[in-house]
Kinemage of the C-alpha trace (Angstrom):
@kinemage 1
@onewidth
@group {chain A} dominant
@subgroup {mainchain}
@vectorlist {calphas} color= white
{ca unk a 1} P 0.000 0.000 0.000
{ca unk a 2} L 2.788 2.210 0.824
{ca unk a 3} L 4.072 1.789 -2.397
{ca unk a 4} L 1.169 2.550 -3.963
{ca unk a 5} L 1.263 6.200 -2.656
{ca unk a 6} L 4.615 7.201 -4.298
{ca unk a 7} L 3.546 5.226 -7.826
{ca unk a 8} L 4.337 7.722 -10.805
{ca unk a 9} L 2.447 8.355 -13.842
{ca unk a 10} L 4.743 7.230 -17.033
{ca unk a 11} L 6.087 9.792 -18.820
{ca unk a 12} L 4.946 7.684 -21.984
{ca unk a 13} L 1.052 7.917 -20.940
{ca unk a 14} L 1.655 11.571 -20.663
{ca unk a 15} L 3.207 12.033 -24.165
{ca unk a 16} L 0.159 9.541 -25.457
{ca unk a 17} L -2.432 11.698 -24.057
{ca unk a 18} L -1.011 14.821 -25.266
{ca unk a 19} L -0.391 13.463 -29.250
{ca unk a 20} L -4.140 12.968 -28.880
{ca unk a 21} L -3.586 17.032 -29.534
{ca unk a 22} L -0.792 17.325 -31.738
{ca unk a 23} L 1.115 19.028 -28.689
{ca unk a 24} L 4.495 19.554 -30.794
{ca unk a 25} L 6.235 22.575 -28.854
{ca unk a 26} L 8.727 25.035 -30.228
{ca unk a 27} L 11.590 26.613 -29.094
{ca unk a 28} L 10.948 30.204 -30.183
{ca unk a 29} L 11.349 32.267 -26.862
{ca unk a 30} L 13.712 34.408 -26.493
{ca unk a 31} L 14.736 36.007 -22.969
{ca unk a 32} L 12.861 39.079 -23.699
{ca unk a 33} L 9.536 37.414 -24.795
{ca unk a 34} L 9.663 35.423 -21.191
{ca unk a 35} L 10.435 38.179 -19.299
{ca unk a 36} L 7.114 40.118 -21.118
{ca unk a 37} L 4.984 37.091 -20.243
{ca unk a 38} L 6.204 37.001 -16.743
{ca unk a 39} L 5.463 41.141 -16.187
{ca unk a 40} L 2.148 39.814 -17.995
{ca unk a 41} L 1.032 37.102 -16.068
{ca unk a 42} L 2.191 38.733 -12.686
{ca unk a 43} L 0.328 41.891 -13.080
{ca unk a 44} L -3.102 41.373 -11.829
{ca unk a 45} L -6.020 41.833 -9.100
{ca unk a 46} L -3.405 41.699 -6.207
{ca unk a 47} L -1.701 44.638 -6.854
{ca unk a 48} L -4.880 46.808 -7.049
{ca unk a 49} L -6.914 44.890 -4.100
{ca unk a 50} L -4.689 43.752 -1.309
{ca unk a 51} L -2.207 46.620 -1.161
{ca unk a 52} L -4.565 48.669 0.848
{ca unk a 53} L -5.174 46.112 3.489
{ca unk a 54} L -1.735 44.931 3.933
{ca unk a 55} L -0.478 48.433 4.243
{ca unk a 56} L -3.940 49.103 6.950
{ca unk a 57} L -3.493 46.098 8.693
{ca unk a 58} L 0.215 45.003 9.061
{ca unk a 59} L 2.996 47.133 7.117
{ca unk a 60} L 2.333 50.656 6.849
{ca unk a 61} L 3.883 52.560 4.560
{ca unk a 62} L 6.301 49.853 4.648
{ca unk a 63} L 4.372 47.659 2.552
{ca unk a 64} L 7.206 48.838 -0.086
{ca unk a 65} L 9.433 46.692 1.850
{ca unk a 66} L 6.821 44.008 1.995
{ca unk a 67} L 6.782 43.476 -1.567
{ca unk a 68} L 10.376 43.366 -1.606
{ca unk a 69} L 10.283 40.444 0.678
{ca unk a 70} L 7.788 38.805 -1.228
{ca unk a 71} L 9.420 38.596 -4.504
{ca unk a 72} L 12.740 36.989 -2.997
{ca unk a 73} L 10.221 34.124 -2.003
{ca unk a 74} L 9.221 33.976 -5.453
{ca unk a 75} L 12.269 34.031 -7.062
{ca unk a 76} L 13.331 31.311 -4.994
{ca unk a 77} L 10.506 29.020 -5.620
{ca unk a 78} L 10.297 30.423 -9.277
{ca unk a 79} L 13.901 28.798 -10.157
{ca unk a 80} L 12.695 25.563 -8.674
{ca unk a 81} L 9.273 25.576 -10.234
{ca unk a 82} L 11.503 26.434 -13.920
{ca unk a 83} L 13.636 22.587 -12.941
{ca unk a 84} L 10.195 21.024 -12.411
{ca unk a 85} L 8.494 22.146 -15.332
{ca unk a 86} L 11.552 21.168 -17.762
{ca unk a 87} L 11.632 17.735 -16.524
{ca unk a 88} L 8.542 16.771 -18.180
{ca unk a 89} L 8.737 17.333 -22.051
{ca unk a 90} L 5.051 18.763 -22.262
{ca unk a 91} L 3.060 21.506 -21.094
{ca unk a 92} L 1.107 21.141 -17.488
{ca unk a 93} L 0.409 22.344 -14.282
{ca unk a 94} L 2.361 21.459 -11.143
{ca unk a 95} L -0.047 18.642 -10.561
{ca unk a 96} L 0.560 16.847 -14.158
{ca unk a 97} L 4.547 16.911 -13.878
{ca unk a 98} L 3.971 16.264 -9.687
{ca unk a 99} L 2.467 12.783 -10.183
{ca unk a 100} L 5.191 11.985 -13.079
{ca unk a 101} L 7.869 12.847 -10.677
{ca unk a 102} L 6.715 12.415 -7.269
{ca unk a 103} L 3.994 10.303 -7.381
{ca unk a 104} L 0.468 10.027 -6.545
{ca unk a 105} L -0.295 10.720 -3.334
{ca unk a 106} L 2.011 14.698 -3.412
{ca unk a 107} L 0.234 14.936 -6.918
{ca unk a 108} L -3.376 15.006 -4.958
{ca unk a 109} L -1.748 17.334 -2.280
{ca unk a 110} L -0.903 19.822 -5.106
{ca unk a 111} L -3.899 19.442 -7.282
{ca unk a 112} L -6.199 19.327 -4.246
{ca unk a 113} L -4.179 23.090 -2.864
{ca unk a 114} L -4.392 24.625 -6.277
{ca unk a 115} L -8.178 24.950 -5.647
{ca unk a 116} L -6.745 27.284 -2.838
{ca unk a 117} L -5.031 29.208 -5.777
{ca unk a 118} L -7.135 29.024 -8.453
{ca unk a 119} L -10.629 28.986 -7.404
{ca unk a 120} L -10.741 31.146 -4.103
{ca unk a 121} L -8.177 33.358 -5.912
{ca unk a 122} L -10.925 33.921 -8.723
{ca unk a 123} L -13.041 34.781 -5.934
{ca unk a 124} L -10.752 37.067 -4.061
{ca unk a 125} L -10.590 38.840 -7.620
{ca unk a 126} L -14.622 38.709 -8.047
{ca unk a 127} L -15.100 40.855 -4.543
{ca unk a 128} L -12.512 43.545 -5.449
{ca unk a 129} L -14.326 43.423 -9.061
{ca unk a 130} L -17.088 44.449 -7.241
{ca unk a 131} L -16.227 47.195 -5.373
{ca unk a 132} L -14.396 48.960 -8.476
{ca unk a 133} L -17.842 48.490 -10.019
{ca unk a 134} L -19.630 49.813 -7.392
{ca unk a 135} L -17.425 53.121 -7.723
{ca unk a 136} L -17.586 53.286 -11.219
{ca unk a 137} L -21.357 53.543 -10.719
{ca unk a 138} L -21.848 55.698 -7.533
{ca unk a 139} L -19.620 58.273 -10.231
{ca unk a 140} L -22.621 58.569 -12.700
{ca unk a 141} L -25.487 58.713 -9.570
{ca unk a 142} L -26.003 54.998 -9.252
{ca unk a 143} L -25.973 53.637 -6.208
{ca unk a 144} L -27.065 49.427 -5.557
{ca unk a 145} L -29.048 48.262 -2.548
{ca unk a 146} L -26.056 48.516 0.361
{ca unk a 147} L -26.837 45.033 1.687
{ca unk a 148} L -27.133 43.366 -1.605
{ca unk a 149} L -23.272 44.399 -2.381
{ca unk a 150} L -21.994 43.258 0.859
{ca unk a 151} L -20.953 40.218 2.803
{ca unk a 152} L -22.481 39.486 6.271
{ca unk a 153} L -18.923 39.253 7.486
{ca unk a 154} L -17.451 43.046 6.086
{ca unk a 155} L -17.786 46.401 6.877
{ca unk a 156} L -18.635 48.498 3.368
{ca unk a 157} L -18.081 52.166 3.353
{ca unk a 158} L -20.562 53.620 1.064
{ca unk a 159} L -19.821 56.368 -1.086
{ca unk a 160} L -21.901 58.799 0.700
{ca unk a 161} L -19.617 58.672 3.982
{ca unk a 162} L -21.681 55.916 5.711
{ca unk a 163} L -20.681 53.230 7.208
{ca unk a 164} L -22.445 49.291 6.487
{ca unk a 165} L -21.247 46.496 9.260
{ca unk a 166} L -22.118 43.545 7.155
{ca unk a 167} L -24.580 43.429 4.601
{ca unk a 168} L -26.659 39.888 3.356
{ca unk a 169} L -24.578 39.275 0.335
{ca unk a 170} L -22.309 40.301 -2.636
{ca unk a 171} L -24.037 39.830 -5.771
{ca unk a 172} L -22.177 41.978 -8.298
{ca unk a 173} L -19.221 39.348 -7.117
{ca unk a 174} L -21.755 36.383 -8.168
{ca unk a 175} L -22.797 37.892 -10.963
{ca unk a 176} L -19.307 38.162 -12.895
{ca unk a 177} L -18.032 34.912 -11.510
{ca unk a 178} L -21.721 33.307 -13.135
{ca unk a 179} L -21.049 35.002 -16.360
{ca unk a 180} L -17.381 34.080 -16.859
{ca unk a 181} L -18.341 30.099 -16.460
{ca unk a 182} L -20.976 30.190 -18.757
{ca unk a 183} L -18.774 31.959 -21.183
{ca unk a 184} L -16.084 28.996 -20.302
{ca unk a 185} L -18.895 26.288 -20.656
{ca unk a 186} L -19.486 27.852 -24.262
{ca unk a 187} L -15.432 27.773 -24.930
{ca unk a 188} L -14.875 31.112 -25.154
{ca unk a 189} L -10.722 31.591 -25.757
{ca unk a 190} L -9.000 35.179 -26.013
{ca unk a 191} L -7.165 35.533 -28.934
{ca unk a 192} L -3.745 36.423 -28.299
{ca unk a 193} L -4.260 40.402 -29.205
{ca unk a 194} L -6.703 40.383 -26.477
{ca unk a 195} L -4.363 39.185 -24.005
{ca unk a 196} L -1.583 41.028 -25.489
{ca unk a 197} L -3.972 44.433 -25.060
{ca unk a 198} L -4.802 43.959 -21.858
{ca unk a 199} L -1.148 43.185 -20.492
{ca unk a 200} L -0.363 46.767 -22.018
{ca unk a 201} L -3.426 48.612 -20.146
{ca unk a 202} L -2.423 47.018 -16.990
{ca unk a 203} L 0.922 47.967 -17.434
{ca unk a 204} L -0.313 51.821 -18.425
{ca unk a 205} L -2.675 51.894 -15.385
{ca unk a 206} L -0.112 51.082 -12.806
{ca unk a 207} L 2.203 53.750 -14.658
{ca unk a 208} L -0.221 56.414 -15.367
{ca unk a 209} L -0.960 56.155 -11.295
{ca unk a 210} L 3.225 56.424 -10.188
{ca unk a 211} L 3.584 59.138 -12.571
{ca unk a 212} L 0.463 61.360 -12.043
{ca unk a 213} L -0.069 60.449 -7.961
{ca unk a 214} L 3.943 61.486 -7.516
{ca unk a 215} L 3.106 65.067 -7.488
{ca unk a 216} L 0.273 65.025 -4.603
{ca unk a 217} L 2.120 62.544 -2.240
{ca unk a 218} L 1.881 63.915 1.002
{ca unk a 219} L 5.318 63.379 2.733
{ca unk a 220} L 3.378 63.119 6.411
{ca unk a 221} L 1.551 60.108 5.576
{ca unk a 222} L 4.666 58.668 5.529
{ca unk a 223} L 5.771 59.252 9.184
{ca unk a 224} L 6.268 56.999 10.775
{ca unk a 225} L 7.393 54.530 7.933
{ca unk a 226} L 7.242 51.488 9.693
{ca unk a 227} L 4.995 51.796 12.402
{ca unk a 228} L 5.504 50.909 15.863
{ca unk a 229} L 4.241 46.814 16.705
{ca unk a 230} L 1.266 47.307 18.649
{ca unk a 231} L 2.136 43.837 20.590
{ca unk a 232} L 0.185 41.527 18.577
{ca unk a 233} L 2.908 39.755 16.366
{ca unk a 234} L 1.138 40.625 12.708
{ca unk a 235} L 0.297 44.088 13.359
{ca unk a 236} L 3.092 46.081 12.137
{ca unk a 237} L 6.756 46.761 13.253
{ca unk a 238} L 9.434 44.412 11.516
{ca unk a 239} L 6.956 41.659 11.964
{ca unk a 240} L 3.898 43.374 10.611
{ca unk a 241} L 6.467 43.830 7.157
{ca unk a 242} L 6.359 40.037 7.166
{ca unk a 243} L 2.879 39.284 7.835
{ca unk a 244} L 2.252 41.968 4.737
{ca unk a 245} L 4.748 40.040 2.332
{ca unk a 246} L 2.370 36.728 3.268
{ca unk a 247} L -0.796 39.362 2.172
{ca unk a 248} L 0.501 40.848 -1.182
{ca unk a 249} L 2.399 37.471 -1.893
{ca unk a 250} L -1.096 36.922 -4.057
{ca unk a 251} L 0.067 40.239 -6.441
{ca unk a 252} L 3.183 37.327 -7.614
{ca unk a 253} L 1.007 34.705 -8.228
{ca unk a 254} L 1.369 33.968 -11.432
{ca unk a 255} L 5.087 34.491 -12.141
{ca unk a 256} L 5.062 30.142 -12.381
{ca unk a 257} L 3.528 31.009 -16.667
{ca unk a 258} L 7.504 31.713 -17.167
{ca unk a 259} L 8.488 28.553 -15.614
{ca unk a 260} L 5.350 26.444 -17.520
{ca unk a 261} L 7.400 27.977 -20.837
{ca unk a 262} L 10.804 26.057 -20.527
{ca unk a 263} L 10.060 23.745 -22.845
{ca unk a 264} L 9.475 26.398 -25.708
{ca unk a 265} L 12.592 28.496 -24.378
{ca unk a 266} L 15.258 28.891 -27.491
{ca unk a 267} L 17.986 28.544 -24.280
{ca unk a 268} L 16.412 27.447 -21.096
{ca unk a 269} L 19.103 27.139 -19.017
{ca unk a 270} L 20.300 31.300 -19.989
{ca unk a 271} L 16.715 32.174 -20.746
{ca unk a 272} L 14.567 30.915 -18.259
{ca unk a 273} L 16.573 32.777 -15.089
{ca unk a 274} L 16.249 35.850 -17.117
{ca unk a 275} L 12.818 35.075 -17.649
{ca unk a 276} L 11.591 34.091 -14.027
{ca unk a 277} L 14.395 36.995 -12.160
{ca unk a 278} L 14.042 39.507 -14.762
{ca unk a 279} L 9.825 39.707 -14.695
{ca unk a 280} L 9.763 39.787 -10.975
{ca unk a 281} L 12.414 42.952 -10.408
{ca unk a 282} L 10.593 44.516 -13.213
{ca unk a 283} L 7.380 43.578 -11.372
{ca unk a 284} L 8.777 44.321 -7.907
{ca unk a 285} L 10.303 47.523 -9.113
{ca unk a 286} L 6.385 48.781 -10.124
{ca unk a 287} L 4.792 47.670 -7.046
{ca unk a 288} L 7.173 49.331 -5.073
{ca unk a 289} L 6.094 52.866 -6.534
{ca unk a 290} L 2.612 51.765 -7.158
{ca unk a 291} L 2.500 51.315 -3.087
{ca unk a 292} L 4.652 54.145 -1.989
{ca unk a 293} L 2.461 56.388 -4.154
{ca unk a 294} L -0.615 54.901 -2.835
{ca unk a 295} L 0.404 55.275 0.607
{ca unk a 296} L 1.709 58.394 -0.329
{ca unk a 297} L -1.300 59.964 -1.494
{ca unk a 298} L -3.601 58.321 1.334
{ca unk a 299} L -3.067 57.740 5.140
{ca unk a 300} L -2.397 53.752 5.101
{ca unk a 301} L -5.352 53.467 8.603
{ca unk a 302} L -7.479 54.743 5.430
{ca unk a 303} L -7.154 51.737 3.594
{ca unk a 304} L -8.077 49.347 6.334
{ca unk a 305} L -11.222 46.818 4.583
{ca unk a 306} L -10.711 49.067 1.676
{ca unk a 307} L -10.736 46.572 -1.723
{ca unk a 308} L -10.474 49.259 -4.178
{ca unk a 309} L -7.381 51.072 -2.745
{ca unk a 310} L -6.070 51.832 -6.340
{ca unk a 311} L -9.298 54.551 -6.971
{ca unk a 312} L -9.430 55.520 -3.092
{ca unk a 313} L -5.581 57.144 -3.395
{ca unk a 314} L -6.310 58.129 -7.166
{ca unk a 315} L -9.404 60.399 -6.545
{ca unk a 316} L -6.921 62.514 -4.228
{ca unk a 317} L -5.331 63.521 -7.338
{ca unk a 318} L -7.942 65.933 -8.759
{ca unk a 319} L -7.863 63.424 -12.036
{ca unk a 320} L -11.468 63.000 -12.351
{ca unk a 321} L -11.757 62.812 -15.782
{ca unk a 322} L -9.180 59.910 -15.804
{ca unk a 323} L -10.679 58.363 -12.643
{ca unk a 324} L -13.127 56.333 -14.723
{ca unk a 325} L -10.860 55.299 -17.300
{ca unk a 326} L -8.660 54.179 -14.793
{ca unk a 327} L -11.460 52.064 -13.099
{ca unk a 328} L -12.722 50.408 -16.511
{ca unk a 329} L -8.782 49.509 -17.194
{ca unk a 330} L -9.102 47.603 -13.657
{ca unk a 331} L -11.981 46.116 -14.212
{ca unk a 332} L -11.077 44.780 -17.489
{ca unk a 333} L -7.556 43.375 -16.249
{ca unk a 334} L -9.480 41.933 -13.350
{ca unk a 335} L -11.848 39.674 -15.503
{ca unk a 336} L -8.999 38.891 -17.719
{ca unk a 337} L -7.503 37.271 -14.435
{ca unk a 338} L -10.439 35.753 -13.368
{ca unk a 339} L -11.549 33.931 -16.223
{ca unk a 340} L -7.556 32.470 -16.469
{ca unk a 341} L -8.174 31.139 -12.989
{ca unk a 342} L -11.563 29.979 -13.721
{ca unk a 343} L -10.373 28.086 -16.468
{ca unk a 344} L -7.010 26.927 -14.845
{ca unk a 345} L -9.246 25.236 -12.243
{ca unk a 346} L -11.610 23.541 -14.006
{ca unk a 347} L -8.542 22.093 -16.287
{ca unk a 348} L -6.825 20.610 -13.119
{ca unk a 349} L -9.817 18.984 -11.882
{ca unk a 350} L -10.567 17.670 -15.349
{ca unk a 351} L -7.136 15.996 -15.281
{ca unk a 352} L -7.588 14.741 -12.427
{ca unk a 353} L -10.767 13.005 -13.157
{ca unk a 354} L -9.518 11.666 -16.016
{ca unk a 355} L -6.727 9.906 -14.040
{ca unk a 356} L -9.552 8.455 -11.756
{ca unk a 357} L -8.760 10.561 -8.899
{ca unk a 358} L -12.261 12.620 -9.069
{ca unk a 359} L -15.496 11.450 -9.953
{ca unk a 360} L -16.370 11.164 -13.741
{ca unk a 361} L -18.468 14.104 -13.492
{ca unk a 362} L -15.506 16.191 -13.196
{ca unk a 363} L -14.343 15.215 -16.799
{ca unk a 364} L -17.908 15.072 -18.151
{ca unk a 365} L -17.071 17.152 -21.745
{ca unk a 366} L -20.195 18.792 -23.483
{ca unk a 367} L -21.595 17.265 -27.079
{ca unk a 368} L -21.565 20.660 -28.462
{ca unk a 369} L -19.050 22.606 -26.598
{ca unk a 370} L -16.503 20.324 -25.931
{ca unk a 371} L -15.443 22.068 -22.763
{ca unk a 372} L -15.678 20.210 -18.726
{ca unk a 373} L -19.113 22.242 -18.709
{ca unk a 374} L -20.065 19.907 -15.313
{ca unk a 375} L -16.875 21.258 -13.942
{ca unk a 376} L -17.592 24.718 -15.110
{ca unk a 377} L -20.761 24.849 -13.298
{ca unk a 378} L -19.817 23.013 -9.835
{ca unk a 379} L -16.614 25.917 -9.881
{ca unk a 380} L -19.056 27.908 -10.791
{ca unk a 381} L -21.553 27.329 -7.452
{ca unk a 382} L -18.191 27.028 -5.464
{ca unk a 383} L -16.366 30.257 -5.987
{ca unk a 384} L -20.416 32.265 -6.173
{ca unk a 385} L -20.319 31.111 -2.391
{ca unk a 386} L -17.169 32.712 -1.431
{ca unk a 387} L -17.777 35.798 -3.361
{ca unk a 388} L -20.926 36.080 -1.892
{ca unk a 389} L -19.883 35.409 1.789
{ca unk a 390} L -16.316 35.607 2.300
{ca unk a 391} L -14.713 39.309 2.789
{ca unk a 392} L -11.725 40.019 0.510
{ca unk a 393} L -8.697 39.789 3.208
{ca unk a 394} L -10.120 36.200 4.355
{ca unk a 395} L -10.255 35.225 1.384
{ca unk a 396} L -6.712 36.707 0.017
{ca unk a 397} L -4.984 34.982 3.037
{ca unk a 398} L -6.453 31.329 1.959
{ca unk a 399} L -5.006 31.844 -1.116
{ca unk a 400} L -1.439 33.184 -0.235
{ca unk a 401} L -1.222 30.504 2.243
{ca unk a 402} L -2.454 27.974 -0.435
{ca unk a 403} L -0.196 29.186 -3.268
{ca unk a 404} L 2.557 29.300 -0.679
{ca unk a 405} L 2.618 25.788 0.662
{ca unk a 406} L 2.346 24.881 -3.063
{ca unk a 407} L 5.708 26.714 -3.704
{ca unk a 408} L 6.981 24.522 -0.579
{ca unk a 409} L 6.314 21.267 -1.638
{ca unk a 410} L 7.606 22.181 -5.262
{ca unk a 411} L 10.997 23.443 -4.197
{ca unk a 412} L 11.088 19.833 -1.651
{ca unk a 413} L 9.921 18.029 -4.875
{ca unk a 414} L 13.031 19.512 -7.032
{ca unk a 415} L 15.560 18.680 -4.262
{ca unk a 416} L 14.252 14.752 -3.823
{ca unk a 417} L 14.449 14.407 -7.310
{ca unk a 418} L 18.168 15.946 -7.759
{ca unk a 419} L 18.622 13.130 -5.002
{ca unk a 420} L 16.903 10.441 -6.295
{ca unk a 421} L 16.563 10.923 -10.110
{ca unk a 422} L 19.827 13.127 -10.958
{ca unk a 423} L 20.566 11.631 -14.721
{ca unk a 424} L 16.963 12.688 -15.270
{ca unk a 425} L 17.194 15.240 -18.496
{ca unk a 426} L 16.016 18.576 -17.759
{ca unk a 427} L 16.127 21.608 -20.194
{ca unk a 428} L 16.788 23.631 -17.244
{ca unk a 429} L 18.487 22.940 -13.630
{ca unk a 430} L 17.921 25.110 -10.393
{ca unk a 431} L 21.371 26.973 -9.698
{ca unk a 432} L 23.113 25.976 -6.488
{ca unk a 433} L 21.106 22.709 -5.112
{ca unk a 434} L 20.132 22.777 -2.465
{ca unk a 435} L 20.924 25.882 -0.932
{ca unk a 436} L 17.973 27.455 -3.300
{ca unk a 437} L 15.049 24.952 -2.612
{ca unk a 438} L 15.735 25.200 0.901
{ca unk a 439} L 15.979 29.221 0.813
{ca unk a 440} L 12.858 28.930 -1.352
{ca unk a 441} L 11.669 26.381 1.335
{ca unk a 442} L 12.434 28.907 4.371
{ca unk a 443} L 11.090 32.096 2.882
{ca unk a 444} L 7.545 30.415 2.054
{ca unk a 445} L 7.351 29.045 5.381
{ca unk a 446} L 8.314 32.305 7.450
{ca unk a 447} L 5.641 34.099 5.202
{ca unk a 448} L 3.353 30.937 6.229
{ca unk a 449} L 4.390 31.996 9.634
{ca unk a 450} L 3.329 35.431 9.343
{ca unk a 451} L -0.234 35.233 8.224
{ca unk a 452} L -2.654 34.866 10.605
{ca unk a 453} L -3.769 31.404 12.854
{ca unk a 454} L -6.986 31.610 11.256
{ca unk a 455} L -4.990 30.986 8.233
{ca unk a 456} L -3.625 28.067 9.051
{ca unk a 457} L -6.810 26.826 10.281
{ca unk a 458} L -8.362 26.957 7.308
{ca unk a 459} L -5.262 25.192 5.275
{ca unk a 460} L -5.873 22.576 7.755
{ca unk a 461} L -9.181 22.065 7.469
{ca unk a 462} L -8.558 22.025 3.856
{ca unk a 463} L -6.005 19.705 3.780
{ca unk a 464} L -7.577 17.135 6.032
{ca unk a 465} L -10.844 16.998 3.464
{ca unk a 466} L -8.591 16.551 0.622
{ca unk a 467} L -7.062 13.335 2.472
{ca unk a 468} L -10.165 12.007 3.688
{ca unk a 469} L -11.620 12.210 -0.113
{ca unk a 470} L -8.073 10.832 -0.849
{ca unk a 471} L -8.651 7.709 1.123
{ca unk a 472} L -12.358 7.024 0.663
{ca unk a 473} L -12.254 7.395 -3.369
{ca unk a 474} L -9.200 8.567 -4.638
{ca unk a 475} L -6.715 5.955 -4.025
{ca unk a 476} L -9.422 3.178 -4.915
{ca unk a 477} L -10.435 4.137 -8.533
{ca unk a 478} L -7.181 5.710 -9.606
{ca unk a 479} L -6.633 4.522 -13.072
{ca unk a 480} L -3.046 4.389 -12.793
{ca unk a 481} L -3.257 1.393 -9.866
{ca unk a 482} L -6.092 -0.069 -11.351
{ca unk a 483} L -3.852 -0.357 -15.255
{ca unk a 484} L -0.938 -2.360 -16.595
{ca unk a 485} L 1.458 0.734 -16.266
{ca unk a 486} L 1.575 0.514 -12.310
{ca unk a 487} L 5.260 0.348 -11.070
């Protein structure tokens, strides 16, 4: 039975089920294209949702230094993540090349904690979504039932100065998450000058707001810069840094889409570093302005269960007549980002049914379509809930601590297999094994560290479903145990 945990999935099933798609990869990236996919894919709802709250709840004004401390986690894990990816000569997520490499039973752990990532990230996402919306609206005179754009569990403050402690339920958040999986279900796919479009106006937004919001920072909202720890260990001083760079770790997530490219690098073992280090000071270089402005330009207390700080510090400016460009830019780089992580969810857990590890229903594929529409619409009931329910910090810690225990067990996964497999080929190897998985290994675990007990509670909780479904269904209909190929 033991052995039956650690069983791997043959490379040679994976390269069968992939022909099945004519999967032939080429090696046409350069450094520079990877290091504009990685600025691309990093970019997103974080930035422009959690900043605020980390900055009101645990850093300060030194949130700057918190999303210095997040990116060395990243780049860390990123290296490791680029090893792991090359190892398996086709595309997939960390669950796919996890089960090749590892074998089952850390595959499940993976797939089951990139729901953590992917779903409850798209809902994170959803709730900010909402509140931009909400103050795109109140700007032309439109103004939505209070209680019907609120969770039970959040305080709202309405754009008339008043304050709502808890309202029934979010429904703009349902609403976009409803429409993006029935547009999945019908197989909608952005063209690549869609996504190429919106990478730019994200990239505009967050320089149109350093170079316009310099000019009105107010130098006392900076004093003091790091805040004096008011005893409790998250809430700011040195420690309160930390427990911020666990918070805004979800503005990195997505850096991995370099390392998921090293088998269509032209040089992967110069490129990919470039790639992976290159996007994330670019990326780290932006968010430090972006949050010193914002800071800047708005008392960081302000901020505190704020989830559109990006237009709260921008209408201190006097831009009004960019304000709602700016907010429609958001908006549109947020459902970008949600329908990625829609769709990046329902693909894992259609893998994983096919590999008998979920239900059937999971890889059910419509006549018409031809899209995991059951999956679609389960995702679709499951994220609704959180949106609806769930206020944004809660849910932005589940996913940082989700995404972050992923980036653990993928830098321990690189080091066993150095150990165990080293003739293995790989288009790219992780500099200095193992002194970077185990800094990787450190960093994600003292950010772990920093975010709150509930936190961990939750992961827990979590975790201990995942094994129990594991155990009582899992292990007995996976296809790989129950074909010739087990070894």
């Amino acid at each position: 039975m033991a052995n039956q945990l650690w069983a791997k999935k043959p490379i040679s099933s994976l390269l069968t089920e992939s022909s099945n798609e004519g999967n032939q990869l080429k090696r046409t990236l350069g450094a520079t294209s990877l290091v504009a996919l990685g600025i691309g894919a990093i970019i997103g709802a974080g930035l422009f949702s959690l900043t605020g709250i980390a900055a009101a709840e645990h850093a300060g004004p030194a949130v700057t230094l918190s999303f210095v401390l997040a990116a060395v986690g990243c780049a860390f894990a990123g290296l490791c993540y680029a090893e792991f990816a090359s190892m398996i000569p086709i595309a997939g997520s960390a669950y796919t090349y996890s089960y090749a490499t590892l074998g089952e039973f850390l595959a499940w752990i993976i797939g089951w904690d990139l729901v953590l990532e992917y779903a409850l990230g798209a809902a994170t996402v959803a709730v900010s979504w909402s509140r931009y919306l909400l103050e795109f609206l109140s700007n032309f005179g439109i103004h939505l039932p209070a209680e019907l754009v609120c969770s039970p569990f959040e305080t709202l403050k309405l754009s008339n100065g008043e304050v709502l402690d808890g309202g029934i339920i979010n429904l703009p958040a349902i609403f976009i998450v409803c429409l993006l999986s029935l547009l999945l279900i019908r197989g909608t796919q952005g063209s690549s000058f869609i996504n190429n479009l919106l990478v730019v106006v994200k990239v505009v937004v967050v320089l149109v707001f350093i170079v316009l919001g310099w000019s009105h920072i107010d130098p006392a909202n900076y004093t003091p810069y790091i805040p004096e720890n008011t005893g409790d260990y998250l809430h700011f001083g040195w420690s309160g840094i930390a427990a911020g760079a666990g918070v805004v770790f979800f503005a990195f997530i997505g850096f991995d889409a370099v390392s998921t490219a090293a088998q269509e690098a032209k040089n992967p073992q110069r490129d990919m570093p470039i790639g992976i280090l290159g996007s994330l000071v670019v990326c780290t270089i932006l968010y430090v302005l972006f949050a010193h402005v914002m800071t800047g330009l708005v008392n960081y207390k302000d901020f505190a269960g704020d989830a559109k700080p990006a237009a709260t510090a921008f209408a201190v400016t006097g831009y009004d007549f960019l304000q709602n460009a700016l907010i429609i830019a958001i908006l549109a780089g947020y459902t970008s980002v949600m329908l990625v992580m829609l769709l990046g969810q329902s693909r894992v857990f259609y893998t994983m049914s096919r590999d008998g590890l979920l239900p059937k229903f999971f890889s059910a594929v419509h006549p018409k379509f031809r899209t995991p529409w059951k999956t679609n619409l389960f995702f679709m009931g499951f994220v609704s809930i959180f949106a609806g329910f769930v206020p944004v910090s809660d849910l932005g810690h589940m996913v940082s601590i989700g995404t972050l225990f992923a980036f653990c067990l993928v830098c321990i996964g690189v080091w066993i297999m150095r150990v165990k497999s080293p003739d293995l080929p790989r288009g790219f190897k992780t500099p200095w094994v193992p002194f970077v998985p185990l800094m990787g290994i450190v960093v994600c675990l003292y950010l772990m560290y920093s975010l709150p007990n509930e936190s961990w509670a939750r992961l827990a909780i979590w975790l201990a479903l995942g094994l129990v479904i594991y155990w009582s269904y899992s292990k007995k209909h996976s296809k790989l145990h129950q074909g010739s190929d087990n070894k």
